[in-house]
C-alpha positions in Angstrom: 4.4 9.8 -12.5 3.6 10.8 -16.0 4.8 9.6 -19.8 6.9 11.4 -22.3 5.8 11.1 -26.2 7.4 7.7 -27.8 5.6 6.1 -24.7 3.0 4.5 -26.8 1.6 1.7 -24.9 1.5 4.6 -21.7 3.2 2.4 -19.3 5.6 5.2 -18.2 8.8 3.9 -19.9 10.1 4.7 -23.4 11.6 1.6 -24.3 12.0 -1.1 -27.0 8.2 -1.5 -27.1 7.4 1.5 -27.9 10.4 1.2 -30.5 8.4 -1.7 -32.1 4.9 -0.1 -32.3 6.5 2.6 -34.4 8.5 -0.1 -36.1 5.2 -2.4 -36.9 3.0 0.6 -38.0 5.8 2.4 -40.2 3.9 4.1 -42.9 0.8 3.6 -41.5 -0.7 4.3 -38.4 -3.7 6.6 -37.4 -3.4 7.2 -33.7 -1.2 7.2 -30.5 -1.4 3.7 -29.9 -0.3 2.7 -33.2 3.4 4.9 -33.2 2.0 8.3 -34.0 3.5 10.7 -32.0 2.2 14.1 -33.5 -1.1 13.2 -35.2 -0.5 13.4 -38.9 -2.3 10.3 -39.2 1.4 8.8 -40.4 4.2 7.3 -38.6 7.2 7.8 -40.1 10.7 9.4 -39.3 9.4 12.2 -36.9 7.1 9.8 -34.4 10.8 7.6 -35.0 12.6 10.4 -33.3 9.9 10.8 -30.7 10.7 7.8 -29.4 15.1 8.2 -29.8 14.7 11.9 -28.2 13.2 10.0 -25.0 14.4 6.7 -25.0 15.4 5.2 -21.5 12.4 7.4 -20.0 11.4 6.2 -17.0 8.4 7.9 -15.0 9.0 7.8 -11.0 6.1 7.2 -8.7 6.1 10.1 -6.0 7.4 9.4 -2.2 5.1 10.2 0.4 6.8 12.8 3.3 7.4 11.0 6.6 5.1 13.1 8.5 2.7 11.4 6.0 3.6 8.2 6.7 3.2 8.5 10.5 -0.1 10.1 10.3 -0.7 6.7 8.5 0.9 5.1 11.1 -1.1 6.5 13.9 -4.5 6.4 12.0 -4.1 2.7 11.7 -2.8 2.0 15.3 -6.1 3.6 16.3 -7.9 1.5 14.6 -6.6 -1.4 15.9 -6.9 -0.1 19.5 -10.0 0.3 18.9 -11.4 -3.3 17.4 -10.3 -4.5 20.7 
């Protein structure tokens, strides 16, 4: 999973939200939360283009491998044989 700069609120997706932090705090701003994107204590035109550069950004959870998921499988089946 991850984030990409513009993702201001850090839910993994660079998206109108984000858009409205910097939008909300233009000219001001003194952090990441509040639209700056390279921490000149100012968010303005550059932190704007962090958030164009990686709009539509979407972070993707990873899959586990299918010899994963039977290990899984087989750990809990043993469990359960083993309550009764």
């Amino acid at each position: 999973s991850g984030t990409m700069f513009g993702d201001f609120n850090l839910d993994g997706v660079v998206d109108l939200i984000d858009l409205g932090v910097v939008g909300d705090e233009y000219g001001l701003g003194t952090g990441w939360a509040t639209g700056d994107a390279n921490g000149d204590a100012l968010v303005d035109l550059i932190d704007l283009g962090a958030v164009g550069d990686n709009y539509g950004f979407t972070a993707t959870a990873p899959i586990p491998e299918p010899a994963t998921m039977t290990l899984l499988a087989l750990g809990g089946i043993a469990l359960i044989r083993r309550r009764k």
